[in-house]
C-alpha positions in Angstrom: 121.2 185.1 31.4 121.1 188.2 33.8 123.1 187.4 36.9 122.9 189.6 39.4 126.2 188.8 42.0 124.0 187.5 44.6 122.2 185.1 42.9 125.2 184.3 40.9 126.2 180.6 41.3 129.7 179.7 40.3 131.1 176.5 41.9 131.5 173.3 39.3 130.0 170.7 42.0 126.7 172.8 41.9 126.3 173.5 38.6 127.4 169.6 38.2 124.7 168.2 40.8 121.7 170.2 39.4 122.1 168.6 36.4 122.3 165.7 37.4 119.6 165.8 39.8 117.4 167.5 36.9 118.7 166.0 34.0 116.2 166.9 31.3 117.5 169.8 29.4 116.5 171.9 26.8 118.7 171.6 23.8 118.0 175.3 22.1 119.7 176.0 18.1 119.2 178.1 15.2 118.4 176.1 12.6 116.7 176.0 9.2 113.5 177.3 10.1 114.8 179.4 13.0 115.1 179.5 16.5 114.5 175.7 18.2 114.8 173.5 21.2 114.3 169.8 22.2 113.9 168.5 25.5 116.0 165.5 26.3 117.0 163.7 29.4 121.1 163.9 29.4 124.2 161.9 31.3 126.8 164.3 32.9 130.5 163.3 31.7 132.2 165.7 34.2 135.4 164.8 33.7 135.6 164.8 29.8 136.5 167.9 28.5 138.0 171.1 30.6 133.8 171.9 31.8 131.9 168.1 31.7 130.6 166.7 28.1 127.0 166.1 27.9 126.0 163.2 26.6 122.0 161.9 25.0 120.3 160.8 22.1 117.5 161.8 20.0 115.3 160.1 17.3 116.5 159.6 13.9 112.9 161.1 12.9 114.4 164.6 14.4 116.2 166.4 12.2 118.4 168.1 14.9 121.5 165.5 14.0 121.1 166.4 10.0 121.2 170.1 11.0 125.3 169.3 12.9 128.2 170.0 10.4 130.5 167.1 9.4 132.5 166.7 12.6 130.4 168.3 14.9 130.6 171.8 16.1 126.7 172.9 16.4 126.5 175.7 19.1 124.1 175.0 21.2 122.6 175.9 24.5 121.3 173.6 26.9 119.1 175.0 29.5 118.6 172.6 32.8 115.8 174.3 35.3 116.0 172.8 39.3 113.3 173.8 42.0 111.3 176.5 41.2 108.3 178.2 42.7 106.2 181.2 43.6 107.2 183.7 46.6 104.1 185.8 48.0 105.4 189.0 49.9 102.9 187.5 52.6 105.3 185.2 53.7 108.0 187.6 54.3 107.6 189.1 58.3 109.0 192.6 57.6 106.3 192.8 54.7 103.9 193.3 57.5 106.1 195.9 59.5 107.1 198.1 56.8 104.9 196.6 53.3 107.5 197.6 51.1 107.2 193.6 49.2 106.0 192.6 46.0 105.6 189.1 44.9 108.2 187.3 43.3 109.5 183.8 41.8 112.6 182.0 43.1 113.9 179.1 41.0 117.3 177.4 40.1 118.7 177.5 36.5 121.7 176.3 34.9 122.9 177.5 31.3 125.2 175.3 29.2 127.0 176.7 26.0 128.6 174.1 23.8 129.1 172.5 20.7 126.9 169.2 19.1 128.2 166.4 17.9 126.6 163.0 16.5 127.2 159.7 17.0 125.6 157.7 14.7 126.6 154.1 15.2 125.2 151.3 17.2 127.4 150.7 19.8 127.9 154.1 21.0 124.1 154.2 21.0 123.7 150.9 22.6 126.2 152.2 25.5 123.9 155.2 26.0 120.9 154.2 26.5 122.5 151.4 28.9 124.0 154.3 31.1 120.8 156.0 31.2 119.0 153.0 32.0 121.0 152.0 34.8 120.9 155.0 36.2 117.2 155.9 36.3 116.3 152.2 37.1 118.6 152.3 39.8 116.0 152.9 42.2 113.1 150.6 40.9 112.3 147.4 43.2 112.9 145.7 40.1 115.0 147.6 37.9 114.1 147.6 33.7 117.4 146.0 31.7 117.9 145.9 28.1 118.2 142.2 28.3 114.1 141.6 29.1 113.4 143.3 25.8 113.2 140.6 23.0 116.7 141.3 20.9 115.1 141.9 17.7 112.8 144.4 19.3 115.6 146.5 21.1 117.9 146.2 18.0 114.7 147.9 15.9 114.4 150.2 18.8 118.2 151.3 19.1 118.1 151.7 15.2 115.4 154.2 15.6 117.9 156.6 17.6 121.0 158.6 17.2 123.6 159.2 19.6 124.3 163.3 20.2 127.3 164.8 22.6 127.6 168.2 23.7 131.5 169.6 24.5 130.6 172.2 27.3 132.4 175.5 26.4 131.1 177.8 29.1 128.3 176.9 32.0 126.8 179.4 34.1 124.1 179.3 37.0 122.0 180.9 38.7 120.3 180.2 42.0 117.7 183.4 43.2 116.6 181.9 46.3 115.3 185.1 47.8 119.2 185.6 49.2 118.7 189.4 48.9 116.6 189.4 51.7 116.8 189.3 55.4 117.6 186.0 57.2 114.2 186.5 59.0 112.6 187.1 55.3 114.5 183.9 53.5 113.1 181.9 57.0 109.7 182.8 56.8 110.0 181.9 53.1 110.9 178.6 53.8 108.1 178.1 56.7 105.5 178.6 54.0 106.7 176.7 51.0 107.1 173.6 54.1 103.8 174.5 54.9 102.3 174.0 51.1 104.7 170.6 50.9 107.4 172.6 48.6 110.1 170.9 50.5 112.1 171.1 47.2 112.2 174.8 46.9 112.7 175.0 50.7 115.7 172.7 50.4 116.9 174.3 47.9 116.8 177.2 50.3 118.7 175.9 52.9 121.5 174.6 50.9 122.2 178.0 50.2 
């Protein structure tokens, strides 16, 4: 990923919290026929590991958990993308002083390089998908639980999936959130995408 300096974005608890907060990633690999990717909703382990251990599953139908050696070690790269959105030049005040602007695209991005392993047994399986239904349930009136599925239904279901880790190696981020330009500029950037009820991008603008 190009990283210019100022856009560069290098602290753990960001890099940690946009992937959390935008937890579907896309799990790229070379693999039998070629270049592939998946997209998967994944659990942050930060503390397992020296960079966080991802953690997911996919469907035994997919053969991405055929394609990882005997006792893991897949690279991989998992690609996590936060707010993102257009940038006319209009909405930059020295565009209309001096009209050197161009239209651009600010977004956040976070790259993680690691190595796949599988977990194929039901209890590891059965503990993921009870994390990641607790957590995205969380803030349902009446949050889903494995328990109101019939057992023999959940038991088909859980037999249907296979558990996949990724070790983090090396993660790397990048936040262009227009901080090249003028405070006046990055402002009036954030007045419009307000305006247009992009309060995403514009917080992401803020936050710095």
């Amino acid at each position: 990923m190009y990283l210019p300096e100022h856009f560069h974005e290098q602290r753990p608890d960001e890099l940690h919290r946009l992937i959390c907060e935008h937890p579907l990633g896309m799990l790229c690999r070379t693999g039998a026929s070629g270049l592939d990717a998946d997209h998967l909703p994944f659990l942050l382990d930060a503390d397992r590991g020296p960079h966080g251990t991802l953690v997911a599953h996919v469907a035994r139908a997919n053969a991405l958990w055929r394609e990882v050696p005997a006792g893991g070690g897949l690279p991989v790269l998992v690609v996590f993308r936060g707010a993102a959105g257009y940038v006319s030049p209009n909405w930059y005040p020295s565009k209309h002083e001096t009209h050197r602007a161009v239209p651009t695209w600010n977004y956040e991005a976070v790259h993680v390089h690691g190595q796949l392993s599988v977990h194929d047994d039901e209890r590891h399986v059965r503990g993921v998908v009870a994390r990641l239904t607790r957590q995205y349930e969380a803030s349902e009136p009446q949050p889903w639980k494995m328990g109101d599925a019939p057992r023999d239904y959940l038991d088909e279901m859980l037999r249907a999936i296979v558990g996949i880790e990724v070790a983090i190696m090396r993660i790397e981020g990048k936040r262009k959130l227009s901080q090249n330009r003028s405070a006046a500029d990055r402002d009036g950037v954030i007045g419009q995408l307000h305006s247009r009820d992009r309060q995403d991008l514009a917080g992401a603008m803020r936050r710095g």
